[in-house]
C-alpha positions, -999 to +999 in steps of 0.1 A: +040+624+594+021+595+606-020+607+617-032+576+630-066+590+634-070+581+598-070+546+602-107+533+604-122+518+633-126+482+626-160+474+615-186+448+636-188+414+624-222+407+610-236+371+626-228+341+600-260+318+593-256+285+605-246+258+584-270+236+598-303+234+619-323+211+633-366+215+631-382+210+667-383+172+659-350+167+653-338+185+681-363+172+706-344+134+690-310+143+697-318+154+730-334+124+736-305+103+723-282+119+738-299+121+773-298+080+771-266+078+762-238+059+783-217+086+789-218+125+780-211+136+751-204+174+734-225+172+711-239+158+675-211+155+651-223+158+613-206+151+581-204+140+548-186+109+534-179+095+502-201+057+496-229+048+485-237+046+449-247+084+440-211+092+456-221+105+492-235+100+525-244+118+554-227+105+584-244+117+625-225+105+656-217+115+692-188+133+694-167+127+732-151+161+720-151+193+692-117+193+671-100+222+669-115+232+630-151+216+638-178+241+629-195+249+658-237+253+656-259+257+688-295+250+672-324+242+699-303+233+729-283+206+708-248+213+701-238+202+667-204+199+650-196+198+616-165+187+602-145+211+585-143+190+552-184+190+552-191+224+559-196+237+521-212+202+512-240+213+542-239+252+539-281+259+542-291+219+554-318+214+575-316+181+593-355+168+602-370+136+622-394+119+600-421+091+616-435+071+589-456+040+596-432+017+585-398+040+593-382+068+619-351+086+605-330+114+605-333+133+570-313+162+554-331+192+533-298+204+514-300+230+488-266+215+475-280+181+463-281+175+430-288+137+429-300+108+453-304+074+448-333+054+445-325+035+476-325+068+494-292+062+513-268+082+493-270+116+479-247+138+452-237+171+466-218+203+448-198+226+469-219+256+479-210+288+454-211+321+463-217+333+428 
């Protein structure tokens, strides 16, 4: 005898965190990059390469289109994607806009570094855990 009222209802999906956000300054950047660009793009495309001599780099660019496996983040009106490979590399990374006297740059907050170099231009980053 089958009594499918004993099946339970499906449960709601709790909201994921992002994987990445932006701080006002960023975001205010990337808007205004991307409103002088030549052409429209969908969005901010972040990942994370191998180079550099701690091993890894952060790589932005404007991205004509999302892949099909891109992480999706809306943050602040800017549309970022992460590619799929990056996502546990920048699981918790908050990307800032620093003005110095002498410099302007993007910069990455990520709880999964473990190393830069002096230089500043490559980072070491472990796989988030979920222990």
């Amino acid at each position: 005898m089958n009594d499918l009222s004993l099946t339970p209802a499906p449960r709601a999906r709790r909201e994921r965190p992002k994987v990445v956000s932006l701080t006002e300054a960023a975001a205010e950047r990337v808007r205004e990059i991307m409103g002088r660009a030549e052409k429209p793009y969908a969005g901010l495309r972040v990942g994370v390469k191998n180079g550099g001599c701690a091993g890894q780099e952060y790589v932005l660019e404007y991205a004509e289109a999302a892949n099909p496996l891109d992480e999706v983040v809306e943050d602040k009106g800017v549309t970022i994607l992460v590619e799929p490979k990056a996502v546990l590399f920048l699981i918790g990374t908050v990307i800032d806009y620093d003005v110095t006297k002498l410099s302007a740059k993007f910069t990455f907050k990520n709880p999964n570094e473990t190393d830069a170099c002096g230089c500043g231009e490559s980072v070491t980053i472990a796989p988030a855990s979920f222990d």
